[in-house]
N, C-alpha and C positions, 0 to 999 in steps of 0.2 A: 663429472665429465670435463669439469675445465681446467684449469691450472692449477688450483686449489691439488689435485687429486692427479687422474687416469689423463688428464691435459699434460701434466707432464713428461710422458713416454710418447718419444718422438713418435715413434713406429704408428703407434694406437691414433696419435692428434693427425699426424696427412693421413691416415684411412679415414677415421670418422670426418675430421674435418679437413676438408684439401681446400688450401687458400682461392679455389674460385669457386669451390661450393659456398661457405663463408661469406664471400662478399655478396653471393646473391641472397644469404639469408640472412645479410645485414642490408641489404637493398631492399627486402621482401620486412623485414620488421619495421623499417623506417616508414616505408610507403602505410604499412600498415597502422604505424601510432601517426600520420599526417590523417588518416580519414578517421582514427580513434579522436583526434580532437576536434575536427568538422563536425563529429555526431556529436560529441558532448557541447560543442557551440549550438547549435540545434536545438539542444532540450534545456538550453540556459536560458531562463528566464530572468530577463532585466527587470521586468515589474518587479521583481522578490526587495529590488532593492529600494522599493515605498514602503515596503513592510518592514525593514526595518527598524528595531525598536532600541531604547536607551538600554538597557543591560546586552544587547547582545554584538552594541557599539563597544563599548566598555572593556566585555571579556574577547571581544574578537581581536583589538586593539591592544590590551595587554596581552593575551593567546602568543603575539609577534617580538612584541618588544623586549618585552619581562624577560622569555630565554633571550633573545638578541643582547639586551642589556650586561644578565646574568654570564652568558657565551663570552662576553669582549673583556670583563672584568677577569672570568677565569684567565682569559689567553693572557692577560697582563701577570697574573699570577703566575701561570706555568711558564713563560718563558723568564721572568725574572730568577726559579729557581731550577731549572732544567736547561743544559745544554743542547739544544735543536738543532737541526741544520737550517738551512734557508729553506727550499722545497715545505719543511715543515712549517715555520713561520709561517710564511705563504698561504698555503692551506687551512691552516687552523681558522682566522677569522671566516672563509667558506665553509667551513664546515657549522661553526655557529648559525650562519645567515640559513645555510640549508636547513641544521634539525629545528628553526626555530619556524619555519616554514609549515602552513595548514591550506594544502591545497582544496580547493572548493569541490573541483568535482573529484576527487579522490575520497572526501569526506560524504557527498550524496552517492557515490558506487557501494560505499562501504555501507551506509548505511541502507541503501537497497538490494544488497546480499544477506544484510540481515534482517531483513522482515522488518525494520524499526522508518524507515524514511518519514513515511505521514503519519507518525507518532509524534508522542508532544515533546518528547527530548531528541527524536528527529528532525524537526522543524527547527528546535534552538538551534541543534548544531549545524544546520543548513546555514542559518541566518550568522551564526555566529563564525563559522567559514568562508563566510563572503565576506565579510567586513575583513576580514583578517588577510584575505587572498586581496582587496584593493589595499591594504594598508601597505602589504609585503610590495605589491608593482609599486603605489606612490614613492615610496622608498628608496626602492632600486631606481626609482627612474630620478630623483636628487641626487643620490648619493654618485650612481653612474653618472651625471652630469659634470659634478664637481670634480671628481675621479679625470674626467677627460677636460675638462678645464685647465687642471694642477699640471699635469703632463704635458700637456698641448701649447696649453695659454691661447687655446684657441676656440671659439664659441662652435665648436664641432657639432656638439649636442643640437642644438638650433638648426643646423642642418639638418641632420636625423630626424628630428622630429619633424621638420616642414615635409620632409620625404616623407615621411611618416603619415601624417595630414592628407598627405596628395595619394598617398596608396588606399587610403581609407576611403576614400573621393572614390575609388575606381572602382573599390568593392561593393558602395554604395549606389552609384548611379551606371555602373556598367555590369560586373559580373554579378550582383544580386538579379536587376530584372532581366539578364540571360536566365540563370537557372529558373528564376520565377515563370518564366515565361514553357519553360521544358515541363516543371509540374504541374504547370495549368492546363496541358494538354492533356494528361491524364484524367479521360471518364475515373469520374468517381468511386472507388470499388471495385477498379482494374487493376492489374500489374504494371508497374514502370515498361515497356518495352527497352529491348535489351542496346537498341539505339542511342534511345532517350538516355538511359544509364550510360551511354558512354559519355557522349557529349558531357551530360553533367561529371562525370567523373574529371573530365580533361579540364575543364574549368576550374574545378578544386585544386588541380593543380595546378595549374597554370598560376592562382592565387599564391599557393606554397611558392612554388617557383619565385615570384614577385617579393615575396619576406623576405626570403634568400637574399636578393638583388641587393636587398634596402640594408642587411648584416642582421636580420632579423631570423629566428629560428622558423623555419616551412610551415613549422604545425600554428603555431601563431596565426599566419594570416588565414590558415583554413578554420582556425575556431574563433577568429571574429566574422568571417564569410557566414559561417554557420549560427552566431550569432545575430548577423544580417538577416538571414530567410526565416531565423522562427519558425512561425508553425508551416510557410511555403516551402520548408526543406524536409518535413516527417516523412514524407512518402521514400526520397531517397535515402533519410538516412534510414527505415526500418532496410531500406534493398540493402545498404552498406554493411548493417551490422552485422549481417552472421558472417559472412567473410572476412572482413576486418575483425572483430573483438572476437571471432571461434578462431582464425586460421593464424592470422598475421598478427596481433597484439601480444599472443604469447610468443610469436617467435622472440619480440622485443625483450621478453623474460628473459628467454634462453642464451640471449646475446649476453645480459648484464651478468646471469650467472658464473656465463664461460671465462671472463672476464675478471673474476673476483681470482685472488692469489693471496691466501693463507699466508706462507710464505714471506710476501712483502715484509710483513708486520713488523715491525722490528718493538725491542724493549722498551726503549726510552719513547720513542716518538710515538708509538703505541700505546703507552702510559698518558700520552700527555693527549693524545684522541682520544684516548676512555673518559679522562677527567671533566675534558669540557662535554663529551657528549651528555655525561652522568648528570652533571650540573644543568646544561641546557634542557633534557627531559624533565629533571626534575623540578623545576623552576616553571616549567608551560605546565607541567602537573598541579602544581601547586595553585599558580598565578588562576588556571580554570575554576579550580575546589573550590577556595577563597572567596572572590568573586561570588561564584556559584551560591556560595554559602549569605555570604551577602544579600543578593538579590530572594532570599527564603527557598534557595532549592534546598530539596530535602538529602542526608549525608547519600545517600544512593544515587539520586540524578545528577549530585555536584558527581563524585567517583565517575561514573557512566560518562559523562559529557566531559571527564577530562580524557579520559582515558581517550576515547574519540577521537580531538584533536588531538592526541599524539599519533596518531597513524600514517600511514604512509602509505605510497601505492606504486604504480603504473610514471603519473607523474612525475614523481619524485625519481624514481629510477632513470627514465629517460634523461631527465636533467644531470642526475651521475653521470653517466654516459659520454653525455653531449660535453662536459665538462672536461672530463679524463679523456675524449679524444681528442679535444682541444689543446689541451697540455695546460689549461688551466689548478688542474688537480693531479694529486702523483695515485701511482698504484695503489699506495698504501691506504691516501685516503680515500682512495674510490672504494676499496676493499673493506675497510670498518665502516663508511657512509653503508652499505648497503645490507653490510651483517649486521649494523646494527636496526637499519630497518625492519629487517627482515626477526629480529626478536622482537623490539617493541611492537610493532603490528602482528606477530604470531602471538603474543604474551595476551595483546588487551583484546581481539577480538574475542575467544574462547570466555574472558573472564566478562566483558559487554553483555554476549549473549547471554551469561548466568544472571546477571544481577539485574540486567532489565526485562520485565515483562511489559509491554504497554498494555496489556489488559489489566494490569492493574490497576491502574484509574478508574474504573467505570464495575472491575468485579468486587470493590467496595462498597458500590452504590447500593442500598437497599434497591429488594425487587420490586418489581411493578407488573400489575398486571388490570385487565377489565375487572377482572373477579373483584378488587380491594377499591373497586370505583364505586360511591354512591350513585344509585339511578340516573339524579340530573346532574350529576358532575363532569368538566371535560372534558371527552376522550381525545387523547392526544395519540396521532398516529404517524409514524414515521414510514416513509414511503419511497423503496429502491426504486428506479429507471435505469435501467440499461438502455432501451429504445424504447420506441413509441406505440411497440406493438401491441402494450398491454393496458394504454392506455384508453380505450372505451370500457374494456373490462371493469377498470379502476371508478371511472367516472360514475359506471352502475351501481357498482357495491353503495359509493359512497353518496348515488341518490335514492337507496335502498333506506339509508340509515336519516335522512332526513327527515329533520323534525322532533330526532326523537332525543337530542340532548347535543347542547354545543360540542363542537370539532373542530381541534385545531390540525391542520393536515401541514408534513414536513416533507415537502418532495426534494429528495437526494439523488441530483444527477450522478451516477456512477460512471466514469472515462478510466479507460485504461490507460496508463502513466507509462510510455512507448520512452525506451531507453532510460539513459542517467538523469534523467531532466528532476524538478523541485515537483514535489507532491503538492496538493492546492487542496484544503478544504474550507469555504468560503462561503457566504452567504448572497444568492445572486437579486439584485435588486431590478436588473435592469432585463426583463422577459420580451421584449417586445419580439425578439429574431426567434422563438424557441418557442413550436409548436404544442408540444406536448406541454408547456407552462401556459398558454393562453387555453388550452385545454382545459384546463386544472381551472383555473381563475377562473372560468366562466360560472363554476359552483360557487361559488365567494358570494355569500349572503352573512344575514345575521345570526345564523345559528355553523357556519361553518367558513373558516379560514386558513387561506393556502400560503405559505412560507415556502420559500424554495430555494436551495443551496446545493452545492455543486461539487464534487470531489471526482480528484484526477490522481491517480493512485496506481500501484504494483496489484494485482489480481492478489496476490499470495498475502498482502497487506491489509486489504482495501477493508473488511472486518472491522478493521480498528477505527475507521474512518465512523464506521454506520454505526457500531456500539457507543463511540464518544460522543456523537451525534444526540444519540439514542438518549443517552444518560444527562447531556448537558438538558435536555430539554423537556426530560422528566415526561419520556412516552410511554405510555400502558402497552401498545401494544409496534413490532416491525412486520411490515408485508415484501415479501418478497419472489420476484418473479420464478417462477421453475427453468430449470435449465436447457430443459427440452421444450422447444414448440410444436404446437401441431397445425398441422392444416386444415383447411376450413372445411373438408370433407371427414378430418375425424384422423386423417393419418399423421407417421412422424416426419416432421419438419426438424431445421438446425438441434442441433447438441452442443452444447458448451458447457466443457468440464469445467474453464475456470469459474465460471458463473457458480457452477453446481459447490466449488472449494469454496468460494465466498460462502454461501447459505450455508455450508455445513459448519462452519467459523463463528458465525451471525449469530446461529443454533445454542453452540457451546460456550460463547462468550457472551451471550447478550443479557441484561441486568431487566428485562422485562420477555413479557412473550412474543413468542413468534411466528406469523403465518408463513405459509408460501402458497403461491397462487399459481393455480396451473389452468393457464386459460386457451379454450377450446374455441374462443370465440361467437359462442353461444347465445350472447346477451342482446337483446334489446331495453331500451332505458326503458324505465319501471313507469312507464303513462297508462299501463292499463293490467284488470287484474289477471295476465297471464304469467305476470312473474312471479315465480316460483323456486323456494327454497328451501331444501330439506337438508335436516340435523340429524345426523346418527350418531346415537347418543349407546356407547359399551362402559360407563363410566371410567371416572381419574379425574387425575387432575385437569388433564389436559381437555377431556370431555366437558367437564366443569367451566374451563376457560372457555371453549366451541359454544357452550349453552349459554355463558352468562353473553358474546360477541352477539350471538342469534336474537339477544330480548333488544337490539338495538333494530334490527327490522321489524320488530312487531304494530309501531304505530304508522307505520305509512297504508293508507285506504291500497295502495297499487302491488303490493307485495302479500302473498301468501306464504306461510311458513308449515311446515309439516316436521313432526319431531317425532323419530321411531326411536325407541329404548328397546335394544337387546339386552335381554338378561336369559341367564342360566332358568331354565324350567323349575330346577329346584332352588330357585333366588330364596325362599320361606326357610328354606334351611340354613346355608350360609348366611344367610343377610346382605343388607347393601351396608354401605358407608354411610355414618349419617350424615355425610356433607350432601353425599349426590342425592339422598331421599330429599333433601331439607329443599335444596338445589329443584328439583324437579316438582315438588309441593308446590313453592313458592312461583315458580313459573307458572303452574299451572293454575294457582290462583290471580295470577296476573291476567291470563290470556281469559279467564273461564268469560262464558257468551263471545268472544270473539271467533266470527267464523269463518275470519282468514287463516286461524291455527289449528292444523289436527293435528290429536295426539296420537299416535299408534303403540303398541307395545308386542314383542317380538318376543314371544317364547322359544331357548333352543338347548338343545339338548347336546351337543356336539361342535365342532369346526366344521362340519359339512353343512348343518343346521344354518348356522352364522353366512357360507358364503353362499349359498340360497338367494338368505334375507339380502345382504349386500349386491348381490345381482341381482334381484326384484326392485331397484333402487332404477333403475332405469324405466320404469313401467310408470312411475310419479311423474316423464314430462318434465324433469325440474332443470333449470337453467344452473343455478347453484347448489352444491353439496358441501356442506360445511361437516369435517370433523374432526375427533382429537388426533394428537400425534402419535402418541405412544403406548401402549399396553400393555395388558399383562401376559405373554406368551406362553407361560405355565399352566393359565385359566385354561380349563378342559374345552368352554365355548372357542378357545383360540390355538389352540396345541395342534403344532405342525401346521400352522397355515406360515408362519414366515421361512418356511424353509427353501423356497422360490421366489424371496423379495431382491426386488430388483435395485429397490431407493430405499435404503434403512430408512434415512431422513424424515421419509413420509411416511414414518410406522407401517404396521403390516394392514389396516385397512387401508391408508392411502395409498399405498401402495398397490392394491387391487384394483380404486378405482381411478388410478393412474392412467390404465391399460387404453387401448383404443376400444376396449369393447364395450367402454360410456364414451354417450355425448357429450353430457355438461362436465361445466365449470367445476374446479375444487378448491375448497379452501381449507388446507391444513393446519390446526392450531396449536402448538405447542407453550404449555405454559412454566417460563423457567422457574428453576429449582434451585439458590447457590449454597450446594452440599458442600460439606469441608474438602471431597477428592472434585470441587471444579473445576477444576485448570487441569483435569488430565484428557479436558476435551473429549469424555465419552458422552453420549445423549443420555437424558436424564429420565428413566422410567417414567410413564404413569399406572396408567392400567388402573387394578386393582391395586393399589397402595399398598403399603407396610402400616401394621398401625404406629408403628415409630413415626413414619411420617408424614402419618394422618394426627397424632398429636401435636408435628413441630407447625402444621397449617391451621390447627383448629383456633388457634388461640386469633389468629388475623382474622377465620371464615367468622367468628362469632360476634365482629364488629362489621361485617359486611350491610347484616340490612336491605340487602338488595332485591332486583326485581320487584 
C-alpha cells in the first residue's frame, strides 16, 4: 500500500490516502505510541535494577558496544573503498548506533508474546536489556554533549540538562501527586470514571507537551511520568491499553510501513547498508553467544538469549520515523533501517519459540510424589493463592494432617502481570501487611513450616513460575485452587478461565503430583470429632496417590476418615493391581482397631452401579472428599459416564462430584507420570493401568515401605 508498491499510482494514494486523512492518522498514531510509553513507564520496575547481577552487567554492556564498535570500524572500511555520497556518510554511523541498539521494553513485549517473560532466560534477557538500554542513553547523552560542544563551543548541554532537572522536579512533585491523587479516588474494584480518565489523560499530556518544549521527544517525558506513578498508575494505564496498543499503536505500524520505498535503494550505497548492518548483527550475535557461553549457558540458552537481543520493535520503529522526518536519515536508510528489522525480528522470533521450551528445566527433574515418601519423611507441599478465599479451607486440611509427620508448606502468591511490566518471582520475607500470610504462620509449629514467595506473572505463563518453584524445592505434592467458586449456600459463584489455563499447565507440566481443591466452604477446624473425610478409592495411580495423601489424616484424635473401594463385582476374575491390593492391605493394617477409620467396599456391576455409589457419597455428612484424577474410561464400571464431563482436569469422578448437587469440599489428586509424549500437554491416564506401566512404577512402589 505504500510507495514500496500500489503508493505509487497517483490515482490509488489521494483515494486511499488524501493528504488530510494522513495527517489525522499520523496525529492518531503519535498520540497513540505517547500513551504506548506512559504504560510501558508504569509497568517499569526500577527495583529490577538491584537485581542486577555481574554477567548480565557484562553481556548487556558488550550487547551495545561490541556491534557499536564493530558498526564504526566497518564505516572506516566501507568508505575508504566505496565512493558514497555525503547523505550516505551521514547516515551510516546512525545506522550502526541504531542496529546496535536493545531496547528494554521492546525486549520484555517480545518476550511476553512468547510465553517466556518469567522464564529463566526471560528474566536474563530482562536484566540483560536494561543494563544495555542505560548503557545506550549514558552514551548518547556524552557523546550528544560533546557533539554540541565541538559545534557550538558552547556549554549548551548544561543547559538542557538543568531544564532537564527542573522538568523532572515537575513531574515529581506536581503532575505525579495530581494523577495520584485522581486514582486514589477510585473505590477499590471500580471502573476509572470517564471523568477521571479524562483529567488524567490531559495531564499525560500536558507532560508530552512539556518534553517537546525542553527538544526532548513527547513519549519521553510521559514514560518517565509513568515511571513516576508505579503501581499509582495500573488502574489508568489497564483504561489506556486497549485503546492505545488495540486501536492507535498499530496505526504507528501502518505509518512506517507506508513510508518505506524499495525504490530509494540504490547499488552502491545499498551495498555499503547491507555490509555494516551484516556486520553489526552479527557481532551482537556473537558478542551475546560468547559471553553467554562464558558465564556456563548451555549452546541453546546462549543461541535463544542472543537471538533475543537482536530484536526489534514498536521502539525501534518510531525512532526510524522520528529520524527520517527530521531529515536526520535519507529515505534510503529509513528503508533498509526498517526491512531490515522487520527480517531479523521475523527470522529469530519463529526460530526462539523452537528452540526454547522453559519447561524444560523442571521436566528433567525426576518425579515426585507422596506415594515414594517414607511414612515420617517431609512432606513438602507447594501451595497456589490467587485470593484469600480458599484460605480457611487450606488452614483445615493442614490441621487435619497435624502431627502426623513434618511439613514444609510453600505458599505462592499468584498476581497477574497487568501490561509490558518485569515478571517477579521472589521469596517474601516481609508478611506483616498480608492477610492470608499471617494466616498461614499462625500453623508454624514444630512439626510444620510456612515459606512464602510471591510471583507477578502473564496468566498464559504463570505455570512456569509454579513448576520452577515446585522442582527448585523438591515438593511431593501442588494444590490448587479450582477456578470456579461456589457460594456458601452450594451455588455457582465467579469463573476464571485463566485460573482454570494455569491448572490445566500446572497438570501437564508439573515434575510431582497435583491436587486441585474445590472449596464449598464447608469446613470447620478439626477441634472436634465431627470432621469427616472420605476416600473413594476405583484404583490407579492416581487413586494410590489420594490413598497414600489420606494416611496423613489418620493420626489426628479430631478427624475421621472413611475409605469406600469400588470394584467391578467380578474383581475375582480380572484381578486388581498388585500395587493397589498391596496399597490397601497395608492401609489397612495401619488403621486396624482404629475407630476413627471405616472401611467400606462397593460392589458394581456397571456405570449406573458406580454413579449410585458416588451419589450416596453425600449421605456420609463428610466435609471432605478426596479422590484420584484419572481413569480408566474403557473399564465397563466407568463406560459412558464421561460423556457429559464438564472439567476433563477433574477426571470423570471429580467431575460428578464437582456438581452443585454435593456439599463438601473436594480434593482431586493427580499423580504425575513423565512418559516420553510429555510435553504434548495431554493428561496422563490412570485408571486401571497398562501393565507396561505398571512395570515402569513397580520397581520405585517396591522401595516404598509405606503406611
Amino acid at each position: 500500500m505504500g510507495r514500496s508498491c500500489l503508493g505509487k499510482i497517483k490515482a490509488y494514494s489521494d483515494m486511499i490516502f488524501p493528504s488530510e486523512g494522513r495527517h489525522i492518522l499520523e496525529t492518531s498514531a503519535d498520540l497513540g505510541f505517547i500513551l504506548y510509553l506512559f504504560i510501558l513507564g508504569v509497568h517499569t520496575d526500577l527495583n529490577l535494577v538491584k537485581k542486577v547481577e555481574r554477567y548480565a552487567v557484562v553481556i548487556g554492556v558488550s550487547c551495545f558496544m561490541v556491534p557499536l564498535a564493530s558498526g564504526f570500524g566497518a564505516i572506516v572500511m566501507v568508505t575508504r573503498t566505496m565512493e558514497l555520497d555525503p547523505l550516505t556518510q551521514q547516515c551510516l554511523p546512525l545506522v550502526a548506533s541504531l542496529t546496535s541498539i536493545s531496547s528494554f521494553p521492546v525486549i520484555t513485549s517480545l518476550l511476553t508474546d512468547l510465553k517466556i517473560l518469567n522464564s529463566e532466560i526471560g528474566r536474563i534477557a530482562t536484566l540483560t536489556a536494561l543494563v544495555s538500554e542505560i548503557c545506550n542513553y549514558a552514551i548518547s547523552l556524552v557523546f550528544g554533549g560533546v557533539v554540541v560542544y565541538l559545534m557550538s563551543k558552547q556549554f549548551t548541554m548544561i543547559i538542557c540538562i538543568i531544564r532537564s532537572i527542573f522538568f523532572l522536579l515537575v513531574i515529581l512533585f506536581i503532575l505525579r501527586p495530581l494523577v495520584t491523587c485522581v486514582a486514589n479516588r477510585v473505590p477499590e474494584g471500580d471502573q476509572m470514571k470517564q471523568s477521571q480518565f479524562v483529567v488524567v489523560a490531559v495531564l499525560v499530556l500536558i507532560c508530552g507537551f512539556g518534553s517537546e518544549v525542553l527538544g526532548q521527544p513527547a513519549g519521553l517525558g510521559t514514560f518517565i511520568l509513568g515511571i513516576a506513578l508505579q503501581n499509582d498508575g495500573n488502574l489508568l494505564a489497564t483504561k489506556m491499553e486497549t485503546f492505545s496498543i488495540g486501536v492507535l499503536v498499530p496505526a504507528k505500524f501502518v505509518i512506517s510501513g507506508l513510508i518505506v520505498d524499495v525504490s530509494s535503494i540504490q547499488s552502491i550505497s545499498g551495498s555499503a547498508y547491507g555490509i555494516l548492518l551484516l556486520i553489526c548483527y552479527t557481532s551482537k550475535f556473537l558478542a551475546v553467544f560468547i559471553l553467554s557461553l562464558y558465564y556456563k549457558f548451555s549452546i541453546r540458552d546462549a543461541t535463544v538469549l542472543s537471538l533475543i537481543m537482536c530484536c526489534k520493535g514498536a521502539i525501534e520503529a518510531a525512532l526510524y520515523i522520528t529520524l527520517f522526518e527530521d531529515g536526520v536519515i535519507g529515505h534510503e536508510a529509513y528503508s533498509i533501517l526498517l526491512l531490515s528489522m522487520l527480517m531479523m525480528t521475523g527470522i529469530a522470533r519463529p526460530l526462539i519459540a523452537h528452540l526454547y521450551d522453559p519447561s524444560s528445566r523442571y521436566l528433567g527433574v525426576c518425579k515426585n510424589s507422596i506415594m515414594l515418601n517414607q511414612p515420617n519423611d517431609e512432606l513438602r507441599i507447594l501451595l497456589c493463592i490467587h485470593d484469600t478465599d480458599n484460605i480457611p479451607t487450606i488452614i483445615t486440611i493442614l490441621d487435619a494432617m497435624h502431627g502426623s509427620r513434618p511439613i514444609t508448606l510453600f505458599a505462592l502468591g499468584l498476581m497477574e502481570l497487568k501490561g509490558r511490566g518485569v515478571a517477579v518471582l521472589e521469596q517474601t520475607i516481609d508478611t506483616s501487611s498480608n492477610q492470608a500470610a499471617k494466616a498461614l504462620n499462625s500453623l508454624s509449629d514444630g512439626h510444620l513450616l510456612v515459606r512464602h514467595f510471591t510471583s507477578i506473572s502473564p496468566y498464559a505463563s504463570m505455570h512456569v513460575d509454579v513448576c520452577t518453584l515446585a522442582a527448585d524445592q523438591s515438593t511431593n505434592i501442588i494444590i490448587l485452587p479450582f477456578h470456579k467458586q461456589f457460594t456458601i449456600n452450594g451455588g455457582l459463584g465467579l469463573n476464571s478461565p485463566q485460573v482454570r489455563t494455569v491448572n490445566q499447565n500446572v497438570m501437564s507440566k508439573s515434575h510431582c503430583s497435583v491436587a486441585i481443591l474445590i472449596d464449598r466452604g464447608q469446613f470447620t477446624r478439626p477441634t472436634s470429632p465431627t470432621f469427616h473425610i472420605c476416600l473413594l478409592f476405583l484404583g490407579g495411580m492416581d487413586d494410590c496417590e489420594a490413598l497414600a495423601l489420606c494416611t496423613s489424616f489418620i493420626n489426628n484424635q479430631n478427624v475421621t476418615l472413611t475409605f469406600i473401594w469400588i470394584r467391578p463385582w467380578d474383581h475375582a476374575k480380572h484381578g486388581d493391581l498388585n500395587m493397589e491390593i498391596e496399597m490397601v492391605n497395608q492401609f489397612k493394617a495401619k488403621t486396624a482397631g482404629n475407630k476413627r477409620v471405616t472401611y467400606a467396599e462397593e460392589l458394581v456391576r456397571d456405570a449406573i452401579d458406580t454413579t449410585k455409589v458416588i451419589g450416596s457419597v453425600k449421605d456420609y455428612n463428610c466435609n471432605l472428599c478426596v479422590v484420584g484424577g484419572y481413569h480408566d474410561t474403557e473399564s465397563e464400571i466407568l463406560a459412558g459416564i464421561n460423556d457429559w464431563s464438564e472439567c476433563p482436569e477433574l477426571g470423570i469422578i471429580g467431575d460428578m462430584l464437582a456438581t452443585p448437587d454435593f456439599q463438601f469440599s473436594l480434593l482431586v489428586v493427580q499423580q504425575q507420570q513423565q512418559l516420553p509424549d510429555y510435553a504434548t500437554l495431554q493428561p496422563v491416564a490412570s485408571g486401571y493401568i497398562s501393565s507396561s506401566r505398571y512395570s515402569d512404577c513397580k520397581d520405585d512402589f517396591d522401595s516404598f515401605h509405606r503406611v
